[in-house]
N, C-alpha and C positions, 0 to 999 in steps of 0.2 A: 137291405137288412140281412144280415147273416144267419142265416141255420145249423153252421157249425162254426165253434169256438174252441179252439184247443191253443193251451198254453203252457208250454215249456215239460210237455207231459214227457214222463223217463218211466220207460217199462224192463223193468230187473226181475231177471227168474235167474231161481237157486238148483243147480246141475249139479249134487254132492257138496262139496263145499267150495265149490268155484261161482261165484255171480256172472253169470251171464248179462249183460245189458245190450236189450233188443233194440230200444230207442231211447237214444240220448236229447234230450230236451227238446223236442217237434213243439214247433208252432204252425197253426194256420189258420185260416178265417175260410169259408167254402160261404158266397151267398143264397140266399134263397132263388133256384130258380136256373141258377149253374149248372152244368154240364162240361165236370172235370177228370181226369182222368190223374190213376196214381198210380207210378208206373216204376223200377230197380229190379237191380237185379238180384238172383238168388242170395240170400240172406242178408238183404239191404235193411229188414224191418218193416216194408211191405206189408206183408199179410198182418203181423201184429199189429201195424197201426191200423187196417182193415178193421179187426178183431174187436180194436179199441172205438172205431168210428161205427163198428155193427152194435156197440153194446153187450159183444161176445165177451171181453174181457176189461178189466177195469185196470187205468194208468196204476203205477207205481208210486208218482208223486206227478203232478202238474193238476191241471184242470179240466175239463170239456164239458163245452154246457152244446145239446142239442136242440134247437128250436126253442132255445133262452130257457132250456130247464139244466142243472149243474146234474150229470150225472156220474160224475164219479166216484162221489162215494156212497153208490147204490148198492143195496145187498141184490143176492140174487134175483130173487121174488120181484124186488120194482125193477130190476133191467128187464126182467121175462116181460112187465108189462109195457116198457117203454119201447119196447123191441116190437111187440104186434102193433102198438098203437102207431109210432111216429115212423118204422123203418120198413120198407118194403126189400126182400131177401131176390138175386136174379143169381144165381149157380152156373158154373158151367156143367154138372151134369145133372141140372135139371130139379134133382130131388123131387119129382113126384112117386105119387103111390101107386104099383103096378094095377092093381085092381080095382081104380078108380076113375069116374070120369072127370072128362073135363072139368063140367059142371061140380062135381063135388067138391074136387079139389082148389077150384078158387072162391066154392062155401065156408073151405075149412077155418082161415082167417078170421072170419067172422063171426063162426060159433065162439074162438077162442077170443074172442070180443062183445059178446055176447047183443050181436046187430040184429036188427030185424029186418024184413026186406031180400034174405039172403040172397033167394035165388033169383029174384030180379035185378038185384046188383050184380051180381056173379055173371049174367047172361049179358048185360050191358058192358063188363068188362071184358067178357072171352068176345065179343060183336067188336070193342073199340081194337082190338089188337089182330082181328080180322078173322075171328075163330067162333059167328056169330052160328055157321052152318056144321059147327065140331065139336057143339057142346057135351053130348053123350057120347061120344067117342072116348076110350081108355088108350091112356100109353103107346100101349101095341098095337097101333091103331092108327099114332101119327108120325109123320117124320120127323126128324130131329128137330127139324127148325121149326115145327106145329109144336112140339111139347116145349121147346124155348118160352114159344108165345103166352101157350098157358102158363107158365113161369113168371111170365112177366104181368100176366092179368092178375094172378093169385097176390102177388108183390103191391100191384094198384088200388086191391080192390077194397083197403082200408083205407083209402086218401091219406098215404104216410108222405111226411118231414121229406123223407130223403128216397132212393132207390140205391142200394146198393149192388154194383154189379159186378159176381167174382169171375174174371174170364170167362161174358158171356156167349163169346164165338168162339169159345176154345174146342168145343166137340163137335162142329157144325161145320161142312164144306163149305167153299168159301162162294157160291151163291147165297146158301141159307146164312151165312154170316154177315153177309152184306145185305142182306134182308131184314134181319135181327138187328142192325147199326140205324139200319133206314129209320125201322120201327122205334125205338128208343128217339132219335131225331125227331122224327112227327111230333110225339109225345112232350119231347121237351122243348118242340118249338110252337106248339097248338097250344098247351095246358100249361106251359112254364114250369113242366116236373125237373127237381131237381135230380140230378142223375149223377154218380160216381161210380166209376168203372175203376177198377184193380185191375189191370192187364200186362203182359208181357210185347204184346202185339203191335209195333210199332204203327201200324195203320190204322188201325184202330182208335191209339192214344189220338193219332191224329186229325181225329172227326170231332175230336170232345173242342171245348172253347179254352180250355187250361188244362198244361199240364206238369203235375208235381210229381218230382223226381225227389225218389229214396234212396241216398248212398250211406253207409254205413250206421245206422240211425238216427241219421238227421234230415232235414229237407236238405237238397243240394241245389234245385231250382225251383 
């Protein structure tokens, strides 16, 4: 069963009075349960189709239904909630809050979802990503590949559709990057999480089970 549907979607932005077009007619199908990677080079359209698979920006014309719901012609308001509910966020720099711990930070989700249970799901998910003895620890407190983790616990701890991951070993040496691969791995081979990864990193692409290639804004492979 498919969790992403995108069809013939064309993303046009107006730069004075010149139309830019970021992506030319993308199709793809991502099943439930994949672990694929999307990978071009600078200004292939990449991050826009990102953008458009995060719920961050809505097609210009085509379709995407995520998890069989059509969201592209959502206003703001219902992407904001489609976005906590079905998509879990993984950064390459992290975006956590400096003065906060662990623990709070992979509450946050939840208040904005308004879950009960919080912090025993929160403490179940910082335990599943191996961060069970880190939970009150703040930011400056862990290493880079520790605050990864909570990144990726805060992302799980809504049980979303998808995981999105924007260059997630981009700010990580390459131990704790291949620590952070592992981990994403487990996950999506124990739980069957879907996972897409946005990357530059040809080793990387190379761990996922598919990979799609953005040349000029279109699929190329």
């Amino acid at each position: 069963m498919n969790v992403i549907e995108i069809q013939d979607v064309k993303k046009i932005y107006q730069m004075g009075d010149t139309e830019v077009a970021a992506l030319r007619g993308v199709s793809l199908e991502i099943e439930r349960g994949e672990m694929v990677s999307i990978v071009g080079p600078s200004g292939s359209g990449k991050s826009t189709l990102m953008n458009i698979i995060g719920c961050l920006d809505q097609p210009s014309e085509g379709s995407y239904k995520l998890d069989d719901v059509d969201v592209s012609k959502m206003d703001d308001d219902q992407l904001a909630t489609i976005r906590n509910q079905k998509i879990g966020f993984v950064f390459q720099s992290f975006n956590l809050l400096p003065r906060t711990t662990a623990l709070d930070q992979v509450e946050l989700p939840m208040v904005y979802a308004g879950k009960a249970d919080r912090k025993k799901r929160a403490i179940d998910a910082l335990t599943q990503v191996g961060l069970g003895d880190r939970v009150h620890h703040r930011p400056n407190e862990l290493s880079g590949g520790q605050q990864q983790r909570v990144a990726i616990a805060r992302a799980l701890v809504n049980e979303p559709a998808i995981i999105l991951a924007d260059e997630p070993t981009g700010n990580l040496d390459s131990q704790s990057g291949e620590e952070i691969m592992n981990l994403f791995k487990k996950l999506h081979r124990e739980q069957g999480l879907t996972v897409i990864m946005v990357t530059h990193d040809p080793d990387v692409a190379a761990q996922t089970e598919r990979v799609i290639r953005v040349k000029d804004g279109r699929v190329a492979a």
